[in-house]
C-alpha positions in Angstrom: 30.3 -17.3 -21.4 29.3 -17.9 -17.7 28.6 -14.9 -17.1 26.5 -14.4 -20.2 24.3 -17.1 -19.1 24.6 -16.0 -15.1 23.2 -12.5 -16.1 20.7 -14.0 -18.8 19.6 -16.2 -15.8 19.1 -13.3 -13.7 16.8 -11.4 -15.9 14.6 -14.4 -15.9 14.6 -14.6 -11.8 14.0 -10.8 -12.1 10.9 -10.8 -14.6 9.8 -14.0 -13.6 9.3 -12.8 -9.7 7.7 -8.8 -11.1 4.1 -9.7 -11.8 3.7 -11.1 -8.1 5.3 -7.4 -6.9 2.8 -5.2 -8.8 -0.5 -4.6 -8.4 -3.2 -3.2 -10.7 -6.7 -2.6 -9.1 -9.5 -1.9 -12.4 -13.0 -2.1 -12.0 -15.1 -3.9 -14.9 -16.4 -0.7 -17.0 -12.7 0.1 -17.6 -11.2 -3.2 -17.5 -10.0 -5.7 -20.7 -12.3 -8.6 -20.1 -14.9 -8.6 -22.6 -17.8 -9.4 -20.6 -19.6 -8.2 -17.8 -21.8 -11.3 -16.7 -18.5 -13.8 -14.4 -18.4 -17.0 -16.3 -20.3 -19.8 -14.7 -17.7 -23.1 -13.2 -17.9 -26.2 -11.6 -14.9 -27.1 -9.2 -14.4 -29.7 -6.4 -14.0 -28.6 -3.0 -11.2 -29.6 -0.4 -13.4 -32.0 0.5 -14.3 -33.5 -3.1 -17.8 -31.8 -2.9 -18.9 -30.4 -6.5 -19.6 -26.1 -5.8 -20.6 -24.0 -8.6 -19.9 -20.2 -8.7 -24.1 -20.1 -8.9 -24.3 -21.9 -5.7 -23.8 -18.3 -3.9 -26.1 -16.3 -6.6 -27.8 -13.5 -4.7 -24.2 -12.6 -2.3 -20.8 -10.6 -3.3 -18.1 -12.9 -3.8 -14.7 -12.2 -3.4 -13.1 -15.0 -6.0 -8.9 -15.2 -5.2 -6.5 -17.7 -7.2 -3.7 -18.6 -5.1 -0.9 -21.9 -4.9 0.8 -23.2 -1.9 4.2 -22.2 -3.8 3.0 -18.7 -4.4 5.0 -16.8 -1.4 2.6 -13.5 -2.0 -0.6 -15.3 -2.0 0.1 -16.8 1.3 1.1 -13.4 2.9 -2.7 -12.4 1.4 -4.9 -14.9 2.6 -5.0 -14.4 6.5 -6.0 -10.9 4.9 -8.9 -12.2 3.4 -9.4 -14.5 5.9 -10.0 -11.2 8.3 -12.2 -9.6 5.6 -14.4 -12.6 5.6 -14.9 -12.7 9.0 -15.6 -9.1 9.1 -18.0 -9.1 6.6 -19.3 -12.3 7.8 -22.8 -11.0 8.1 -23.6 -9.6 5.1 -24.6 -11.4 1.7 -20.6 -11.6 1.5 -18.3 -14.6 1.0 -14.6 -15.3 0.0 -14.3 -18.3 -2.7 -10.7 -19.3 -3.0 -9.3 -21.5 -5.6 -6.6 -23.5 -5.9 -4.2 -23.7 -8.7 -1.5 -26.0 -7.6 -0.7 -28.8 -10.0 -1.9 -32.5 -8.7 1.8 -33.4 -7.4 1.6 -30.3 -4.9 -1.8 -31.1 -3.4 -0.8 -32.8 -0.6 0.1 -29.3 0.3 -3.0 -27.5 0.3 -5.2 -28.8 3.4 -2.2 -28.4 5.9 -1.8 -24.7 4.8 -5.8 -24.1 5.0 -5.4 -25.4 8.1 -1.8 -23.5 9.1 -3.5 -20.2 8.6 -6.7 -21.1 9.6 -9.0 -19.9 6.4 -12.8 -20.6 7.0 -14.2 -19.9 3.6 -14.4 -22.5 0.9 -11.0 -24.0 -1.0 -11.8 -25.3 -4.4 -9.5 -26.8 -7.0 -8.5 -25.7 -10.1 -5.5 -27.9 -10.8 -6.2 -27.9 -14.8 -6.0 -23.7 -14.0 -9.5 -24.2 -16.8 -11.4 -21.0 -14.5 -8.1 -19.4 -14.0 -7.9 -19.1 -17.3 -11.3 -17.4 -17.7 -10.9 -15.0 -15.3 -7.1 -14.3 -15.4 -5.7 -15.3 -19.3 -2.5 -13.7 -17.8 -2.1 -16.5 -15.7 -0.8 -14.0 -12.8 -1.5 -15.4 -9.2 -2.2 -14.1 -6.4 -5.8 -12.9 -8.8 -8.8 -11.7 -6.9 -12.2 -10.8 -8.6 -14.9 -9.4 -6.9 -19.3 -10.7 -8.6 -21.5 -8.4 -7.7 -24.9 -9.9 -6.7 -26.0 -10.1 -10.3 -23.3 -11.8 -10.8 -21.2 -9.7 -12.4 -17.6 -8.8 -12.7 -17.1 -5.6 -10.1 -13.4 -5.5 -10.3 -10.1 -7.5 -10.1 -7.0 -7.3 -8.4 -4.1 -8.8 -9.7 -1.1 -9.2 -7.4 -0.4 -8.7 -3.7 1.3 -5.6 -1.9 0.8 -4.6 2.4 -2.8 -2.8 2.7 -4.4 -4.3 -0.6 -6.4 -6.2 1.6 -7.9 -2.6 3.0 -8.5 -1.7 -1.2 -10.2 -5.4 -1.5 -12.3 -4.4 1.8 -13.2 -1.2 0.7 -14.4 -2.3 -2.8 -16.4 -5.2 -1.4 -18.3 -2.8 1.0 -19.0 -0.4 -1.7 -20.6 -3.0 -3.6 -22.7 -4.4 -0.3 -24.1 -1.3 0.1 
């Protein structure tokens, strides 16, 4: 019996920790999501400033769901951190959000500030935009708006070099 529920407890460990290993790149004419135009939000800042996804209308943005738990989205975000300031120049930004629940936030200015990310942190502790963007729920989740505003392509997990995919998606889309 113990090791029925040892094993069963194992495959739960196993699946539960496979979505963060995989990654699937698709850009928006093949993807599932049923729209082309990126849903309009509303979220606080860090610093309890209201920023709406229109506020950047007219630049590419590089949207990425992340948690202070999420072990994979912290190995990404000194990644994107370098892809912002590289593409710092152009009509370009990085718009992280949040999705650690309201006990865990405590947690999220000391690790902006332990890896030293530039672009805006905004909070999604409902996970309401997540769930707009990403109804899988998988985290780490980036989706990169066009200038129109629309949905280019989305990235769902994290693996070494994605970052230089993300990049190279991003400048095909600048250009």
């Amino acid at each position: 019996m113990i090791r029925k529920v040892f094993n069963m407890f194992l495959c739960l460990i196993i699946f539960a920790c496979i979505p963060n290993q995989i990654t699937s790149i698709a850009y928006a004419d093949e993807d599932i999501l049923s729209y082309s135009k990126a849903p309009e939000f509303t979220l606080r800042n860090t610093k309890g400033k209201k920023e709406s996804l229109s506020d950047y209308k007219g630049k590419v943005v590089l949207i990425n769901f992340w948690a202070t738990w999420c072990a994979p989205c912290i190995q990404e975000l000194p990644s994107l951190q370098k892809i912002h300031e590289d593409l710092k120049d152009e009509e370009f930004t990085v718009l992280s959000i949040n999705v650690d629940a309201p006990r865990d936030r405590s947690k999220i200015k000391p690790m902006i500030k332990k890896l030293n990310l530039d672009f805006p942190v905004l909070l999604d502790n409902t996970r309401s935009v997540m769930s707009l963007y990403n109804p899988q729920m998988n985290i780490p989740f980036s989706v990169i708006i066009s200038r129109k505003g629309e949905i280019y392509a989305y990235f769902s997990g994290y693996h070494q070099g994605l970052e230089n995919e993300i990049k190279k998606a991003v400048e095909e889309i600048l250009d």
